[in-house]
C-alpha positions as CSV (number, residue, x, y, z in Angstrom):
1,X,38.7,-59.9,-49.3
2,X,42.5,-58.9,-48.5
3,X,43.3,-55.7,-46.6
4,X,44.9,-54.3,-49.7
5,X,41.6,-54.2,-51.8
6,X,40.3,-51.5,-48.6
7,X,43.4,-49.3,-49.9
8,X,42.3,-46.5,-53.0
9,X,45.2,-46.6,-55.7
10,X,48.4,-44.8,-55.0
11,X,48.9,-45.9,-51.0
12,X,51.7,-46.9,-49.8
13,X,52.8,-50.4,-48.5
14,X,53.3,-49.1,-44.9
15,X,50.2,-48.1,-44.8
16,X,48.9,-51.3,-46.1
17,X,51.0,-53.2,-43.0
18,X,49.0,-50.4,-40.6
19,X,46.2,-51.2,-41.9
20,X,46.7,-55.3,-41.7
21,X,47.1,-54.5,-37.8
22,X,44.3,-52.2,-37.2
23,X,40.4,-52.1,-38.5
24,X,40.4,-49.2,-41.4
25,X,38.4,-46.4,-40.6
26,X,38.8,-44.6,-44.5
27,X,35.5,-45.1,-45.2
28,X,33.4,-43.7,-41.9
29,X,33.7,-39.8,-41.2
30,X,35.6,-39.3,-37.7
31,X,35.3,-35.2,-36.9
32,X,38.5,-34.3,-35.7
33,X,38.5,-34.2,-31.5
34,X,37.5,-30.5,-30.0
35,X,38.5,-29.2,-26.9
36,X,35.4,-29.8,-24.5
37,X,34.5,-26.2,-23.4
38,X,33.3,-25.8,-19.7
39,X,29.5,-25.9,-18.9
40,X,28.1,-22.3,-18.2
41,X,24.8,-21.9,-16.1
42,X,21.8,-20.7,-18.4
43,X,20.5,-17.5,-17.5
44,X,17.0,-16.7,-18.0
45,X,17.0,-13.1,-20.5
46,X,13.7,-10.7,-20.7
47,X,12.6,-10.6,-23.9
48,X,11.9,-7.0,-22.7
49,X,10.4,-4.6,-19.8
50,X,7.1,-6.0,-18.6
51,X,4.2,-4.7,-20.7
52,X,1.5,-2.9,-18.5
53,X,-2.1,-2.1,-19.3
54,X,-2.9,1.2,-20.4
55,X,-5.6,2.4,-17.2
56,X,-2.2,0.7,-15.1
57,X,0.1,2.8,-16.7
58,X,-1.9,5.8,-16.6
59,X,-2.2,5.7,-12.7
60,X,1.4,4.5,-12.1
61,X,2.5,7.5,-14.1
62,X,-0.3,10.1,-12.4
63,X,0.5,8.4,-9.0
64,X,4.8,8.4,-9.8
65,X,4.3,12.1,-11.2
66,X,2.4,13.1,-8.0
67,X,4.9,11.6,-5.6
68,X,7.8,13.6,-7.0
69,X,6.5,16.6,-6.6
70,X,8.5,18.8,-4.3
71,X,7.3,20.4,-1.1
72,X,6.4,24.1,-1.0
73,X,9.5,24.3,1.6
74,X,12.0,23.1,-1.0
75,X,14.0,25.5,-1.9
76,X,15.4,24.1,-5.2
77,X,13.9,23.3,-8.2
78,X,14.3,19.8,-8.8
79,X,15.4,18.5,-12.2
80,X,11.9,16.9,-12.8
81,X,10.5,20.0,-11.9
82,X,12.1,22.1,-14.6
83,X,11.5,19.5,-17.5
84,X,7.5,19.5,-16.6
85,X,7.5,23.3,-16.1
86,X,10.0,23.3,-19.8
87,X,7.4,21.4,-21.4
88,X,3.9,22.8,-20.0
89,X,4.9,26.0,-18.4
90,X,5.4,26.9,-15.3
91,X,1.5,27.8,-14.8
92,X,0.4,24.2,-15.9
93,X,2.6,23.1,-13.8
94,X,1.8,25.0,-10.3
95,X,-1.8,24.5,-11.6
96,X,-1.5,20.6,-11.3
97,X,0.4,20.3,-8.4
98,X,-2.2,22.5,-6.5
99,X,-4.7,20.0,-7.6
100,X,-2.6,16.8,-6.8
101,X,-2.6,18.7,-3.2
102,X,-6.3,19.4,-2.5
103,X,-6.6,15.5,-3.7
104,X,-4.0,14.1,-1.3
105,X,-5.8,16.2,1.5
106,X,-9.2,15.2,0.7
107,X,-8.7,11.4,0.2
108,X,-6.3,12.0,3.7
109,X,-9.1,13.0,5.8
110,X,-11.8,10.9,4.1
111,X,-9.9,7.7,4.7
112,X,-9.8,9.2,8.3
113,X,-13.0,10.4,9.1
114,X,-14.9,7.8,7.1
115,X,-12.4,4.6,6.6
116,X,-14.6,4.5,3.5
117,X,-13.8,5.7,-0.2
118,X,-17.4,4.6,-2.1
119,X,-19.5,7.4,-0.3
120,X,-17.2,10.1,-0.9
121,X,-15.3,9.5,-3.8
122,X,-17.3,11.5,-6.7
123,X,-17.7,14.2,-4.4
124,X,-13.8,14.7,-3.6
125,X,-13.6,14.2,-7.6
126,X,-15.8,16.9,-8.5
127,X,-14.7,19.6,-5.7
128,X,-11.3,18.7,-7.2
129,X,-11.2,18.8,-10.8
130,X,-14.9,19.6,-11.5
131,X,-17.8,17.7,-13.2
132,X,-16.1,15.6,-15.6
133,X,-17.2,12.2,-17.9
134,X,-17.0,8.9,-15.8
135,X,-15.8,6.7,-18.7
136,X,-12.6,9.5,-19.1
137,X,-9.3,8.7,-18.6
138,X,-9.0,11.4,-16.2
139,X,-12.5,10.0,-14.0
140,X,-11.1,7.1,-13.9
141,X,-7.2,7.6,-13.1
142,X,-8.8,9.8,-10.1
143,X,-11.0,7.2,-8.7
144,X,-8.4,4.3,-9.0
145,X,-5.9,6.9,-7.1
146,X,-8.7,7.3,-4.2
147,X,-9.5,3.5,-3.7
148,X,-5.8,2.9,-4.3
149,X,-4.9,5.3,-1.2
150,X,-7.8,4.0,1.1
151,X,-7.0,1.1,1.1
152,X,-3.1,1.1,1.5
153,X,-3.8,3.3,4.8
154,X,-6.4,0.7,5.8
155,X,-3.9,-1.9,5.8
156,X,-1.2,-0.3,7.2
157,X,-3.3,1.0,10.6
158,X,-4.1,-2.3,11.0
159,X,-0.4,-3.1,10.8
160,X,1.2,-0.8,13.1
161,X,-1.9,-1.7,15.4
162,X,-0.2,-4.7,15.4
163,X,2.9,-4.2,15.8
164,X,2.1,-1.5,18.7
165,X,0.4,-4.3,20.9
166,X,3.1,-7.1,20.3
167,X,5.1,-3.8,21.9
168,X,3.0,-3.6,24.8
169,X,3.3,-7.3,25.1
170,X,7.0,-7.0,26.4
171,X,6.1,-4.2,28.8
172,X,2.8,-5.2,29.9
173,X,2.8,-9.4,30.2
174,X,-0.4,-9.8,31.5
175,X,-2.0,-8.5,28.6
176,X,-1.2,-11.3,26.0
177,X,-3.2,-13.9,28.4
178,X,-6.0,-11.2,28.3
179,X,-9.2,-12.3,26.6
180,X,-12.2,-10.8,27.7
181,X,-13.2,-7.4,25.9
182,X,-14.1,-5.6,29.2
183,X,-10.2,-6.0,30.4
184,X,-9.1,-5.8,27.5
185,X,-10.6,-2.0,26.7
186,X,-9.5,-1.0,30.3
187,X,-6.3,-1.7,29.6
188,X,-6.0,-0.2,26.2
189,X,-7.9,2.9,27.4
190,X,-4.9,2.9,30.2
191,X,-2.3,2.5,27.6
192,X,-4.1,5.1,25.5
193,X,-1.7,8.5,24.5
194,X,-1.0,10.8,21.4
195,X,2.0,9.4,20.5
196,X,0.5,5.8,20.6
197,X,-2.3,6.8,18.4
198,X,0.1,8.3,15.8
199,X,2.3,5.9,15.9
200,X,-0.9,3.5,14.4
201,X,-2.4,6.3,12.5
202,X,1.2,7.1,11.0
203,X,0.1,8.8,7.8
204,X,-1.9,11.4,9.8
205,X,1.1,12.3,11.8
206,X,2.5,15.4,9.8
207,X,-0.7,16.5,9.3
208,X,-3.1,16.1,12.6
209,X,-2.0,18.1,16.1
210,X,-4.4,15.9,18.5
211,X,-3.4,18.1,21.2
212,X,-5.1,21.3,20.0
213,X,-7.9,19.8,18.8
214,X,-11.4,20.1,19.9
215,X,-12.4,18.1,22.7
216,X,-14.9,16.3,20.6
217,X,-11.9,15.1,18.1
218,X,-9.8,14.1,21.0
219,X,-12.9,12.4,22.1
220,X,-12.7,10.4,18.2
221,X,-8.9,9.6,18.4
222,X,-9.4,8.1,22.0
223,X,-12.2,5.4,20.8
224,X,-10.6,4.8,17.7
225,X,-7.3,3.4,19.2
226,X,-9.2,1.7,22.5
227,X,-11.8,-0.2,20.3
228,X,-9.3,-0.5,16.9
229,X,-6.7,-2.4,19.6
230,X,-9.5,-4.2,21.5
231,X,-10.3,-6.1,18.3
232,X,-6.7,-6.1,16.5
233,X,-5.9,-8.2,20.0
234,X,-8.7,-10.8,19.2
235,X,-7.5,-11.8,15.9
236,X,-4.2,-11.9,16.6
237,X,-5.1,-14.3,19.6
238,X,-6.8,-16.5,17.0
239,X,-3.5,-16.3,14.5
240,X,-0.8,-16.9,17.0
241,X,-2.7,-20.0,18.3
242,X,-2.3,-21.4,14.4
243,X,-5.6,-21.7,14.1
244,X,-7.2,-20.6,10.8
245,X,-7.5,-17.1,11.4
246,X,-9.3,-15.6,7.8
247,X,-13.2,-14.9,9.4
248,X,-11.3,-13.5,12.4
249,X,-9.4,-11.0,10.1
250,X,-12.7,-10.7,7.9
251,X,-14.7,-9.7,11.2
252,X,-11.3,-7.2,12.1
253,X,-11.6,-5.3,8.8
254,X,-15.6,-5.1,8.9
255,X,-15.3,-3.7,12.3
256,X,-12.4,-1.2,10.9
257,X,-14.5,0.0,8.2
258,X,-18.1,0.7,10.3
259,X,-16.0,2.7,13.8
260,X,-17.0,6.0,11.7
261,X,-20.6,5.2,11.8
262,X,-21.3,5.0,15.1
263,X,-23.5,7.5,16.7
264,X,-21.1,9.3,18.9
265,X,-19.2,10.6,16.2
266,X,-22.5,11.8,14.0
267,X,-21.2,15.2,14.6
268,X,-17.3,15.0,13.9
269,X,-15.8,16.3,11.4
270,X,-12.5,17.6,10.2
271,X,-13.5,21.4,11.8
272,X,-12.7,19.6,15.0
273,X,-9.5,18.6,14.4
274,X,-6.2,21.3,14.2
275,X,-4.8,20.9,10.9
276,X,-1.0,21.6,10.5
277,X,-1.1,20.9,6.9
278,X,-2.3,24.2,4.4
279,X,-5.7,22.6,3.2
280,X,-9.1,23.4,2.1
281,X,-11.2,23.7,4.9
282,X,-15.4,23.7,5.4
283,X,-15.5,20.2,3.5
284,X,-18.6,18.4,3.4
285,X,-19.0,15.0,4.7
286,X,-21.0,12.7,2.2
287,X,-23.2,10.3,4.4
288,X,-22.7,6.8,4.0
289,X,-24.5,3.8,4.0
290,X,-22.5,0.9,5.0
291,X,-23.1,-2.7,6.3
292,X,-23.3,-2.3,9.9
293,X,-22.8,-5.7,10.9
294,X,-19.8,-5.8,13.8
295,X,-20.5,-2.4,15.0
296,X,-22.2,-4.0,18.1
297,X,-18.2,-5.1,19.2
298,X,-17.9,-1.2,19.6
299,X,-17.4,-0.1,23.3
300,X,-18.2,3.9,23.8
301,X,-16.2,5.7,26.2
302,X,-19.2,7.9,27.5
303,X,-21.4,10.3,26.1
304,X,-19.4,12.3,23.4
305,X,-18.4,16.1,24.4
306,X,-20.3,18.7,23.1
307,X,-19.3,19.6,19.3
308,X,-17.2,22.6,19.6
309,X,-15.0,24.0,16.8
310,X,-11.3,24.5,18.1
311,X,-9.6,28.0,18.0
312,X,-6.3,28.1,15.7
């Protein structure tokens, strides 16, 4: 077959001499050339905002709604402030936030006095908001709030404890090689003040004046930080050597969790202490039965002082 029979009707001779020279491409479908555009990075996009349950939502927004309440010192009215009081009134609203206060300053002082929430927590529920359904929203937002609260204090005691003895480790050198319990609790009792205690119990510090406090709650702030560091020291011996270190830390937050129990502080109680927060006072203490396995690490300081309520 000549090249001339690849030609439809009508082309020209030029094109059939072109065509001689070259294969013909008339019958295969070249798309015309396209400028190459440059390569952009893909970028992962949200199908949307992350969906939450509803009990999470409902305690994010009690928890949010309680954080951004302003302080009785404020002098102005915050923008939140007016929309809650614009939509409930302004009695709701001073109603609720006097609640949300006698909550934060009960769960305050049990997670101090008692390092426990699962005694105590349906009593600070119903001296709060009353007897009230434990399958309602409202039972339920409350005790998530408590255990939520607990145990974010818990955690960060133990923290600063840490952090305060890797302090004492540049001013005190001998006491990183330390390993036995009877040197170590000298030294902590030596290293023992109020501002070294706050510093560990941080989220008692605008609230708790250990100075004018009975001699019986001085007595409880002083065994707290001596025995609390003695054992912080131990596991962090065991971590820094890279060895694993999760039954240490197990044994360090048993031991956290039973201090309250033991028998010299049977008779303390927030009436010991001098308040600087506006609070409900004459609380009771719910007793509590706890595992008491680690207790036997505790070290008491002496016999406790006489229980004696402090004068404000």
């Amino acid at each position: 077959m000549s090249n001339k029979t690849l030609l439809h009707d009508g082309d020209s001779g030029d094109e059939e001499a072109q065509c001689a020279c070259a294969p013909s491409t008339r019958y295969f479908h070249v798309p015309p050339a396209q400028e190459e555009l440059p390569k952009t990075p893909q970028t992962f996009q949200p199908s949307g905002p992350r969906k939450l349950s509803k009990k999470r939502k409902r305690v994010d927004d009690s928890f949010s709604a309680y954080q951004s309440f302003p302080s009785s010192e404020a002098t102005k009215m915050s923008k939140q402030r007016r929309r809650a009081e614009d939509t409930f009134g302004a009695d709701l609203y001073e109603e609720v936030d006097r609640q949300f206060r006698v909550l934060d300053d009960r769960i305050r002082w049990t997670s101090f006095l008692s390092h426990a929430w699962q005694p105590t927590y349906l009593a600070i529920i119903s001296e709060t908001f009353g007897e009230m359904p434990k399958k309602s929203s409202e039972f339920i937002d409350a005790k998530t709030l408590i255990q939520t609260r607990v145990k974010n204090w818990k955690h960060a005691v133990l923290y600063q404890c840490e952090q305060h003895i890797r302090q004492l480790y540049k001013e005190i050198p001998s006491l990183q090689p330390m390993r036995k319990e009877d040197a170590l609790h000298s030294q902590f009792l030596s290293s023992y003040s109020i501002p070294n205690f706050l510093f560990i119990w941080n989220y008692m510090k605008k609230f708790l004046d250990v100075e004018r406090s009975s001699e019986l709650g001085q007595f409880y702030c002083k065994s707290l930080y001596v025995n609390l560091c003695v054992q912080t020291k131990k596991w962090m011996d065991v971590k820094d050597s890279g060895k694993p270190a999760k039954i240490a830390r197990r044994k360090l937050l048993t031991f956290y969790d039973v201090i309250p129990t033991h028998d010299d502080f049977q008779h303390v109680t927030k009436e010991e202490f001098c308040v600087l927060e506006d609070g409900l006072r004459n609380e009771t203490k719910t007793k509590k039965k706890t595992d008491l396995l680690g207790l036997d690490k505790f070290q008491s300081l002496g016999p406790p002082p006489s229980r004696s309520l402090f004068a404000t």
